[in-house]
Residue frames as qw, qx, qy, qz and C-alpha x, y, z in Angstrom:
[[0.780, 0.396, -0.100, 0.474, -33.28, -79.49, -7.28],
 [0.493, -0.795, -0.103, 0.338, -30.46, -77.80, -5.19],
 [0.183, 0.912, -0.082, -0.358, -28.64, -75.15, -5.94],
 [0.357, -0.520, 0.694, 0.346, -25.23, -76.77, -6.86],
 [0.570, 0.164, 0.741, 0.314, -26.98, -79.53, -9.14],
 [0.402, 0.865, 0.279, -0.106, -29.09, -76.35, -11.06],
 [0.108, -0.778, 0.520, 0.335, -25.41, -74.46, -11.08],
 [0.504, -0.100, 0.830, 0.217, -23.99, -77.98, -12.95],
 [0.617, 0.363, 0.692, 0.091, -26.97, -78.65, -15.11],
 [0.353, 0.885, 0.150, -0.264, -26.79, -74.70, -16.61],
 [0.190, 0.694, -0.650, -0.245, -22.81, -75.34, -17.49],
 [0.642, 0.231, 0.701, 0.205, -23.95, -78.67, -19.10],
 [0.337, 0.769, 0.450, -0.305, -25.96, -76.73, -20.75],
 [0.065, 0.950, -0.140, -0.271, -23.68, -74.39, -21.62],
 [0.198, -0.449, 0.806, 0.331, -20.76, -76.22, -23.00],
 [0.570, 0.438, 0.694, 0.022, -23.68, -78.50, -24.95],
 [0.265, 0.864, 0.305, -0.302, -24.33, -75.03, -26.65],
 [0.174, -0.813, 0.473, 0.293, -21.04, -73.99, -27.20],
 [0.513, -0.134, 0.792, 0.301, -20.03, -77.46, -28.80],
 [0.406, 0.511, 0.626, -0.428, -22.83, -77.06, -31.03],
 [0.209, 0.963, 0.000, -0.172, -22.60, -74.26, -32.34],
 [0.291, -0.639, 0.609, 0.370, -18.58, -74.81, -33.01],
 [0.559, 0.292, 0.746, 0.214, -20.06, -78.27, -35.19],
 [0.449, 0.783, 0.425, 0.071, -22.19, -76.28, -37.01],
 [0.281, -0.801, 0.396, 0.350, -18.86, -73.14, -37.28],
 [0.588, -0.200, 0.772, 0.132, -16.96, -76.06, -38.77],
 [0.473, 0.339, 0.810, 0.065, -19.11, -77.86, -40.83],
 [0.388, 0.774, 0.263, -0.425, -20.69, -74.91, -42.36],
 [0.612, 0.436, 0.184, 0.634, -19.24, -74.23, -46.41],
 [0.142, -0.521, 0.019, 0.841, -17.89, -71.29, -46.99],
 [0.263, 0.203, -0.432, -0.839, -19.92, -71.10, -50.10],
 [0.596, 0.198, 0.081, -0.774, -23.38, -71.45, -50.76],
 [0.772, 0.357, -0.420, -0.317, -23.14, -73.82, -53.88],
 [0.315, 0.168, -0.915, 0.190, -21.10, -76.35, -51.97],
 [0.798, -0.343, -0.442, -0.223, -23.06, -79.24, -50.36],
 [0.379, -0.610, 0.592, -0.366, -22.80, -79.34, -46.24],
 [0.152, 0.407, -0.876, 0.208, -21.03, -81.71, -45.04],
 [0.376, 0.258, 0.712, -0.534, -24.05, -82.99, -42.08],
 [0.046, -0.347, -0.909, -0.227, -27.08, -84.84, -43.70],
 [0.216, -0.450, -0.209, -0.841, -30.17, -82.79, -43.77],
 [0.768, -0.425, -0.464, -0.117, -31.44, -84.90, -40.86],
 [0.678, -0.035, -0.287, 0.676, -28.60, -84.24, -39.19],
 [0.007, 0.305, -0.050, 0.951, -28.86, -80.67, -39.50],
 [0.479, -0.568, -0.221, -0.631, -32.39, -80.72, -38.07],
 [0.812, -0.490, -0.303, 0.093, -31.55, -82.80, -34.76],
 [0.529, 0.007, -0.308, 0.791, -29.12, -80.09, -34.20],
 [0.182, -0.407, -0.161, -0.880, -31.40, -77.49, -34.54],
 [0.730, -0.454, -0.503, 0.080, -33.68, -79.98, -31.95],
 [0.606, -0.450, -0.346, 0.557, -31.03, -80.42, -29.52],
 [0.136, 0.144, -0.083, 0.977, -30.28, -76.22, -29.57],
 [0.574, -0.517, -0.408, -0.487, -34.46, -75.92, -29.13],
 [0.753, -0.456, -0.475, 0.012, -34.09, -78.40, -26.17],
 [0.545, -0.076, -0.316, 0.773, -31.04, -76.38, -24.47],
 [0.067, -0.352, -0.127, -0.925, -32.92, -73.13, -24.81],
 [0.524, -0.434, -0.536, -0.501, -35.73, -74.58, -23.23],
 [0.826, -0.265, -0.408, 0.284, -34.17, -76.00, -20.59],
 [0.370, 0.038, -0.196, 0.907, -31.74, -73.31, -19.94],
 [0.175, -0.394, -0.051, -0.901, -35.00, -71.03, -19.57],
 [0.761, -0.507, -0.307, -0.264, -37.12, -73.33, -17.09],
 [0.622, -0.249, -0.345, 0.657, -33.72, -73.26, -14.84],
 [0.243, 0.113, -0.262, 0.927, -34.13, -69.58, -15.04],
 [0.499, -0.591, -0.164, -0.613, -37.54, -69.01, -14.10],
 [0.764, -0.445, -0.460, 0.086, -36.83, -71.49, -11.13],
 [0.713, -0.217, -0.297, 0.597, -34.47, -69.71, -10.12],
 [0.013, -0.946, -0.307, 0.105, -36.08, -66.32, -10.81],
 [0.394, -0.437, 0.184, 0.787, -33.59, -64.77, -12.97],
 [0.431, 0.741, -0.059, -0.511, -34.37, -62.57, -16.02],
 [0.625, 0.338, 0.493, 0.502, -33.18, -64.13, -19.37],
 [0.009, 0.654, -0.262, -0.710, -31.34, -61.13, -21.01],
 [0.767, 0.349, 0.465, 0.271, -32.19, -61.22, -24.64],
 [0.333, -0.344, 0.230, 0.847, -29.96, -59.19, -27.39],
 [0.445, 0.844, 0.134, -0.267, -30.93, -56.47, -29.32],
 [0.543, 0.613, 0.163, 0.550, -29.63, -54.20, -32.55],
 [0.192, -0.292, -0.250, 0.903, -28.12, -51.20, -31.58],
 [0.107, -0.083, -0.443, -0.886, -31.25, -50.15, -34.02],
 [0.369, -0.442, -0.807, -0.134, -33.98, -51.85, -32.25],
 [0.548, -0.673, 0.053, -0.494, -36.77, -49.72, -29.91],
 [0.161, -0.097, -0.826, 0.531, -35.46, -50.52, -26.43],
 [0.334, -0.647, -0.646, -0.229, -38.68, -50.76, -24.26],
 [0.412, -0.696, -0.402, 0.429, -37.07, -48.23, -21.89],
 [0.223, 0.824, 0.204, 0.480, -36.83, -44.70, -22.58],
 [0.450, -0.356, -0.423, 0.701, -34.85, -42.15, -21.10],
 [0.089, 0.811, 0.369, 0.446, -35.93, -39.34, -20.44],
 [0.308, 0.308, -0.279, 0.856, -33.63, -36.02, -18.67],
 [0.213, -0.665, -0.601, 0.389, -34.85, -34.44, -15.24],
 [0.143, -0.396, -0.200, 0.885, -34.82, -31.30, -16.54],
 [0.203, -0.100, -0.700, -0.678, -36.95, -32.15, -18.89],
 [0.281, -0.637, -0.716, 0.048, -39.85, -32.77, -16.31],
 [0.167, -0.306, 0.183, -0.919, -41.59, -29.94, -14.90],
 [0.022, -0.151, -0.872, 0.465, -43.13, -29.83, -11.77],
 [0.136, -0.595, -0.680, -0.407, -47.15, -29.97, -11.64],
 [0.307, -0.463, 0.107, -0.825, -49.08, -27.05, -9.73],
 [0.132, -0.154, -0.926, 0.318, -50.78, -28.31, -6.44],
 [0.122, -0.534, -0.688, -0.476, -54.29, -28.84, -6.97]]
């Protein structure tokens, strides 16, 4: 696949996602006790087709060897740590 058609297929992608997600925005009550609009079937072959974009949107980025950024909490362990240079001290040479 060349670059242009991968570029295309990821803002398919993207606007698929985006639409989606606006339906489901929409559609959604604003209260619990009220019945959604979308059939329960419905609801799951949206949940599908979001599955299948994710997928898809992540096998274009490995091909294309980019990182997938995923979001945190501001409360979640990050996996990197900083840590202050003056806080290191140099070892003796053996």
């Amino acid at each position: 696949m060349s670059k242009d058609d991968s570029s295309k297929e990821r803002e398919i992608l993207r606007v698929m996602r985006k639409v989606l997600a606006s339906v489901i925005k929409d559609t959604t009550p604003q209260h619990r006790g009220l019945q959604h609009p979308l059939s329960s079937a419905t609801i799951e072959d949206v949940r599908l087709c979001l599955s299948l974009i994710a997928v898809r949107e992540r096998e274009l980025a490995d091909e294309a060897g980019a990182v997938m950024e995923r979001p945190y909490y501001a409360g979640d362990a990050q996996a990197v740590k900083t840590v202050s240079i003056s806080s290191l001290k140099r070892k003796p040479d053996a």
